[in-house]
C-alpha positions in Angstrom: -55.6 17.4 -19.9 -52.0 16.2 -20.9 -49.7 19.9 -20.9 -47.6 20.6 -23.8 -44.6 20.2 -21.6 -44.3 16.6 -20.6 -45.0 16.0 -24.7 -41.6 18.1 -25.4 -39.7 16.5 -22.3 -39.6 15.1 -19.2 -38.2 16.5 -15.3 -36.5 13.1 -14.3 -35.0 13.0 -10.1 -31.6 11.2 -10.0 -31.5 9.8 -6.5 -27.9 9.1 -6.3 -27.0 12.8 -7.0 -30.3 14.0 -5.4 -30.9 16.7 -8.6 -33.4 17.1 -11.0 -32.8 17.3 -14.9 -35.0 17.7 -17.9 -34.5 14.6 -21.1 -35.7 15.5 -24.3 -34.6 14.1 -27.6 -33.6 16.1 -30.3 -32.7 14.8 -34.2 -32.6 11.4 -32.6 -30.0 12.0 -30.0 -31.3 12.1 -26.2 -30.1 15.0 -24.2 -30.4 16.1 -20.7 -29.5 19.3 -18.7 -29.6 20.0 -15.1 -31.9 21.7 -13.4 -31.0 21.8 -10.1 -30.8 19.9 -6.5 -34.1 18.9 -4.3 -32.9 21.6 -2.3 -33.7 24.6 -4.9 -36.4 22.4 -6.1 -38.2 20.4 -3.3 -41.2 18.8 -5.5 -41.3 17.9 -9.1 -43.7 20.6 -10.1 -41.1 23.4 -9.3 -38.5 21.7 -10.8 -40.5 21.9 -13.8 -41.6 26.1 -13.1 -38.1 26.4 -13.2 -37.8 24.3 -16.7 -40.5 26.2 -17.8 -38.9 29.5 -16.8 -36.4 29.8 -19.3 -39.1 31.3 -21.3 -39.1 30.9 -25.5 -38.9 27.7 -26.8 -37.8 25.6 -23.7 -36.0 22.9 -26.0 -34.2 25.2 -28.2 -32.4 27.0 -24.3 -31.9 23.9 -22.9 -30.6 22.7 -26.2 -27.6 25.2 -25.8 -25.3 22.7 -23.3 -21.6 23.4 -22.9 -19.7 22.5 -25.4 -17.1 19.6 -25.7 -14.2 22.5 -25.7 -16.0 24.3 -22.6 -16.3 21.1 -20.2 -12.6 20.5 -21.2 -11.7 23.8 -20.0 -13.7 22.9 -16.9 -11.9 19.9 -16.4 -8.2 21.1 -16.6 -9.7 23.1 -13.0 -11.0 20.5 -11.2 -10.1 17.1 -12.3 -6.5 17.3 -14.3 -4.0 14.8 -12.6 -1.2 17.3 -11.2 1.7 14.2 -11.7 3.7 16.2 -15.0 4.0 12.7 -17.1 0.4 12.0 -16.2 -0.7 15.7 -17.5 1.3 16.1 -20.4 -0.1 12.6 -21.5 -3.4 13.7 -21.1 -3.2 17.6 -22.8 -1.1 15.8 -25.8 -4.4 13.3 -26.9 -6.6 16.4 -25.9 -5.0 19.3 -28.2 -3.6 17.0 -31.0 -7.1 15.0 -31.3 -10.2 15.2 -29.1 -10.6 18.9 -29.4 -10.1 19.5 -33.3 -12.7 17.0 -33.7 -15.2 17.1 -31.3 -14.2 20.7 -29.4 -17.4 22.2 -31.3 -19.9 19.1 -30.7 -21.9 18.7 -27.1 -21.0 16.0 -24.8 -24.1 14.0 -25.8 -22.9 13.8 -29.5 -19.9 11.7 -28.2 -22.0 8.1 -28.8 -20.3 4.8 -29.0 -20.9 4.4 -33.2 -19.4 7.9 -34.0 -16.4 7.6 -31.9 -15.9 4.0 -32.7 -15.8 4.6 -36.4 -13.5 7.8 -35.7 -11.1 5.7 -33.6 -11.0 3.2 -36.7 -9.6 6.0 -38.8 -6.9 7.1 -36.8 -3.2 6.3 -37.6 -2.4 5.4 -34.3 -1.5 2.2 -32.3 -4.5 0.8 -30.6 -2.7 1.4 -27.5 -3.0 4.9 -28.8 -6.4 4.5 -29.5 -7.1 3.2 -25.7 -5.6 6.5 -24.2 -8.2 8.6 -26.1 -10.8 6.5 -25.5 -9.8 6.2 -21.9 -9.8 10.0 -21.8 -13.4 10.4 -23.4 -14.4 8.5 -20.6 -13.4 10.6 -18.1 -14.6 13.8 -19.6 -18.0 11.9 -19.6 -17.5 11.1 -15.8 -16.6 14.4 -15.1 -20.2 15.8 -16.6 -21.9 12.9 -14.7 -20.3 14.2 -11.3 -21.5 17.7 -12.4 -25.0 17.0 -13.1 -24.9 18.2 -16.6 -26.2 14.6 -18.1 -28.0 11.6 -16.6 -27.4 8.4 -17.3 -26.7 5.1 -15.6 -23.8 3.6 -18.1 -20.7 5.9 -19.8 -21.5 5.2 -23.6 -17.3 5.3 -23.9 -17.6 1.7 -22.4 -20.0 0.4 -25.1 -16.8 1.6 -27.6 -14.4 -1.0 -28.8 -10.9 -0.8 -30.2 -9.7 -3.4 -33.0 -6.4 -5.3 -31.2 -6.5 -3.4 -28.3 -6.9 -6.7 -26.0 -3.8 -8.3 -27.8 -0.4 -7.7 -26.6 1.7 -5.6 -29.3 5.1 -6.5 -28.4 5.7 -9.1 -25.3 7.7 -6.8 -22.9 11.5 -6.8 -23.0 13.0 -9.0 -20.1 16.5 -10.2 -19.8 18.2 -13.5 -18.3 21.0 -13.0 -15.7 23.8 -14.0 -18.3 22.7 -10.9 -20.3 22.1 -8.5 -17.3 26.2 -9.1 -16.4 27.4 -9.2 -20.5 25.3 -5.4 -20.3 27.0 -4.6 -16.9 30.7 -5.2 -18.2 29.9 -2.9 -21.0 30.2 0.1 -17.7 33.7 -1.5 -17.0 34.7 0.8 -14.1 32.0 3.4 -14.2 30.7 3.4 -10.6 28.2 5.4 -11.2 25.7 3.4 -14.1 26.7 -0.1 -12.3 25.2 1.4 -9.3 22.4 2.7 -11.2 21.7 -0.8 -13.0 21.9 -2.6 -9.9 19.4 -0.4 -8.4 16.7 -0.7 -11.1 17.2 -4.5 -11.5 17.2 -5.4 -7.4 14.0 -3.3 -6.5 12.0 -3.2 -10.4 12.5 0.5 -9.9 10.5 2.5 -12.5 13.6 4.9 -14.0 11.7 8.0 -13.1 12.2 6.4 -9.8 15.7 5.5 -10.0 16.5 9.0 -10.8 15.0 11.1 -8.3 16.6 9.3 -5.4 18.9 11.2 -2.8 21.2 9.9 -0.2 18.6 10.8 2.5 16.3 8.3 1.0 18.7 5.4 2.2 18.3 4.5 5.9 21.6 3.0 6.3 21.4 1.6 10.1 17.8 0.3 9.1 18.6 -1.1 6.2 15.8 0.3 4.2 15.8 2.8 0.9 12.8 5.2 0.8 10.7 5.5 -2.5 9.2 9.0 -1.9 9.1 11.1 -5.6 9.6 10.7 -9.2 11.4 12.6 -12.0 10.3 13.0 -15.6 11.5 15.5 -18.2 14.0 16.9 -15.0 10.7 18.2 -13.7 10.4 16.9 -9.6 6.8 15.5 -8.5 5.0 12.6 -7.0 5.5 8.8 -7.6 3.2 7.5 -10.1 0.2 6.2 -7.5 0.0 6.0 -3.7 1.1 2.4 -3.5 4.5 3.3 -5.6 5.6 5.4 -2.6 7.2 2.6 -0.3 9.7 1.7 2.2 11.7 -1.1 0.6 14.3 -3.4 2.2 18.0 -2.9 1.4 20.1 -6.2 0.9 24.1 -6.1 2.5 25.7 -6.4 -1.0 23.5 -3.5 -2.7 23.7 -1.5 0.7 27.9 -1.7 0.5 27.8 -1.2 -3.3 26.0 2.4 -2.7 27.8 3.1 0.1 31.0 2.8 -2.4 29.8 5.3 -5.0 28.6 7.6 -2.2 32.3 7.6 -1.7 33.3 7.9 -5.0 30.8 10.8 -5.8 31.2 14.5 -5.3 28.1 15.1 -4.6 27.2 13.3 -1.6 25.2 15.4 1.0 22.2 14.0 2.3 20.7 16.7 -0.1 21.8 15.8 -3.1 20.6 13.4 -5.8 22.1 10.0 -5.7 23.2 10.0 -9.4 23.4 13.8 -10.1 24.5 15.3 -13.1 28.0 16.6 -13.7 26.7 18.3 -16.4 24.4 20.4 -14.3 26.3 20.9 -11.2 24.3 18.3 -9.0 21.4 20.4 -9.1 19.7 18.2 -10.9 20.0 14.0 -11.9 21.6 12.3 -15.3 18.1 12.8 -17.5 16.2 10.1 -18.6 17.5 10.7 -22.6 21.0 10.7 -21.6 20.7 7.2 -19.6 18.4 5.3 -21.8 21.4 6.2 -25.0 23.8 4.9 -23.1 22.1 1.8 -21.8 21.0 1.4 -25.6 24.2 2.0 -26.8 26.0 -0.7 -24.1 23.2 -3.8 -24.7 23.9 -3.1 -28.8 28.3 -3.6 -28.1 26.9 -6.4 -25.6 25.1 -8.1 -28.7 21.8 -8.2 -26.6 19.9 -6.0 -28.4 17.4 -3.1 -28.0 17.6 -3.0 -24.4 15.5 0.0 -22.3 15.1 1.4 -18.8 12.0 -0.1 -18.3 13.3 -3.5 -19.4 14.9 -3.7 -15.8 11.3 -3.7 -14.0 10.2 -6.5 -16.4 12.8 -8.3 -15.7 12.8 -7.6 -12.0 9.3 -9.6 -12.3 10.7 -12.4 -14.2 13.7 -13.3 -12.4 11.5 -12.8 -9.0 9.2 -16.0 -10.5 12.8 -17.8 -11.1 13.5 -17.9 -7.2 9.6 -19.2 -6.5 9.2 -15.8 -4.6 5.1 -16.3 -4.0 2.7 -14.0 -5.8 1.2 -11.9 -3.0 5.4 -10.9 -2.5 5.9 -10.0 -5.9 3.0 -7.4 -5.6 3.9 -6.0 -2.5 8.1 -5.5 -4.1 6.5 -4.7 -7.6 4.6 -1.9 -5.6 1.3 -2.5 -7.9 -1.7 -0.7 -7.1 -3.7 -3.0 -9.2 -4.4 -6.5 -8.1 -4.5 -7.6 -11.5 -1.1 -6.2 -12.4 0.7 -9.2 -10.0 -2.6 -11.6 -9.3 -2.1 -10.5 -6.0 -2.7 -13.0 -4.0 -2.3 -12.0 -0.1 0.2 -10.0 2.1 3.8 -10.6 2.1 5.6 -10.8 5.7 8.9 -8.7 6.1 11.1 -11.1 5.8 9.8 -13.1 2.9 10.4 -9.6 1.0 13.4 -9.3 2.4 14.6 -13.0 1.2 13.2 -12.6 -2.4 14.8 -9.1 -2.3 18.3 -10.3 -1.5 17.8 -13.7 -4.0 17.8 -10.9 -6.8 20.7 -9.1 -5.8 22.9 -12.1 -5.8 21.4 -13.1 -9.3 22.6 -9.1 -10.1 25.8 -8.8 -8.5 27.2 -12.5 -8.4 27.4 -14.1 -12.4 26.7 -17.5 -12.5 29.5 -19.5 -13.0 
């Protein structure tokens, strides 16, 4: 005779993770809770002893699952990204919108349909929309790696955002003519020439540019050392494992830093390449303070809203006007992704090294 159990639920083994959980459906929605691994439960029929010893109702104590709020709690332990920009990203979408609305709900109540339609509403930029949505996902990998649900496919991935696969705004890039117009604006001022130069010969990301010190430039070798990044003047790790590089140091740019090591008073091997006056050296020029002023200069240059990051798009851009091949251009863009730069193969040091130095005369030599 059929028991009342396997009519309420059923004890399924995930192979992959090697642990037994009990499925049930309750008010339409599937749910699942762990019961443990083969090694606390080495046959199917203790696994289910163990289902069964909860005692009371068996689907109204397994119904009681964490709730959304709780496995976020969990996951700002174990999985958080310790990178600052990365984390402060990621607690922004969680406090300001995941966990007012769905803090309360279980895991298993974040379905494609509800979540699509709450996305819909939102005021925010589909890009926006992507980050929460990326961030749901990971909350629902994080339970899979627990155990706490079974399933073979994240429902996030079934969700999709209106205009999220079109471009918003075609990224900011800008010829050589206007790179010199924006440079004149600095007239004398050693200090943001050398800065520009910097961002627009290696595609520097500025948390990049900012956190460099003179013992990141190998000077007999040529070579400047992309080790840490800087955001919010808070000191951490570049922004993957394949930003942290060894790049190759053209003569021209080499001399040019070199002069405003010179000119600087704060020149040590210790201290930061374009420190603040402001603070004393202990710290860089911050980001705010160097994205007005570049603002400010392309707006008297008549160029327009220029930003910091306009100098690694254009990095790209002017790298595809000296033919420099595609597997070089990922290797100097530094791209973990292979999609980011099609990357097609491994670049040779001295290829780098030629496409390197073909930018730096676009950047320190106008055209005539």
């Amino acid at each position: 005779m059929k028991r009342a159990r396997y009519q309420r639920g059923s004890v399924v083994f995930n192979r992959r993770s090697r642990t037994w959980h009990y499925l049930w459906t309750d008010e339409g929605h599937r749910r699942s809770k762990l019961i443990g691994s083969i090694r606390d439960y080495p046959t199917k029929s203790s696994a289910w002893d163990a289902v069964e010893s909860a005692g009371g109702d068996t689907t109204d104590q397994l119904n009681s699952t964490a709730s959304v709020a709780t496995l976020i709690s969990q996951y700002r332990i174990e999985k958080m990204p310790q990178r600052f920009s990365t984390k402060r990203g990621y607690e922004a979408w969680l406090k300001n919108y995941i966990e007012p609305r769905w803090g309360n709900s279980q895991l298993t109540d974040l379905q494609p349909r509800p979540v699509e339609l709450w996305l819909r509403d939102l005021t925010l930029s589909p890009k926006s929309k992507v980050h929460i949505r990326g961030l749901l996902r990971m909350l629902w990998d994080y339970a899979m790696w627990r155990g706490d649900v079974l399933t073979e496919r994240n429902p996030m991935e079934l969700v999709r955002i209106k205009g999220a696969s079109k471009r918003m705004r075609k990224p900011p890039s800008l010829t050589v003519e206007q790179f010199h117009l924006l440079l004149q604006q600095f007239g004398e001022d050693r200090c943001f020439r050398t800065l520009l130069l910097i961002a627009i010969s290696f595609g520097l990301r500025v948390s990049e540019v900012l956190a460099l010190k003179w013992q990141d430039v190998d000077w007999l070798g040529k070579r400047l050392r992309i080790v840490r990044g800087i955001v919010r003047q808070i000191v951490g790790d570049v922004k993957s494992e394949r930003s942290a590089a060894e790049m190759v140091v053209a003569d021209d740019l080499l001399a040019a830093l070199a002069q405003w090591r010179q000119e600087s008073q704060f020149s040590d091997a210790q201290d930061w390449v374009f420190a603040s006056p402001v603070k004393l050296g202990r710290l860089p020029l911050s980001y705010t303070f160097v994205s007005r002023e570049i603002s400010k200069a392309a707006q008297n240059a008549g160029i327009g809203h220029v930003t910091p990051h306009c100098f690694r798009h254009t990095y790209r851009t002017w790298l595809d006007s000296i033919g420099t091949p595609i597997g070089v251009q990922q290797k100097l863009m530094r791209h973990a992704d292979i999609r980011t730069t099609m990357n097609y193969g491994d670049a040779v040091t001295d290829d780098m090294r030629q496409a390197h130095e073909g930018v730096v005369r676009l950047a320190m030599h106008p055209l005539n």
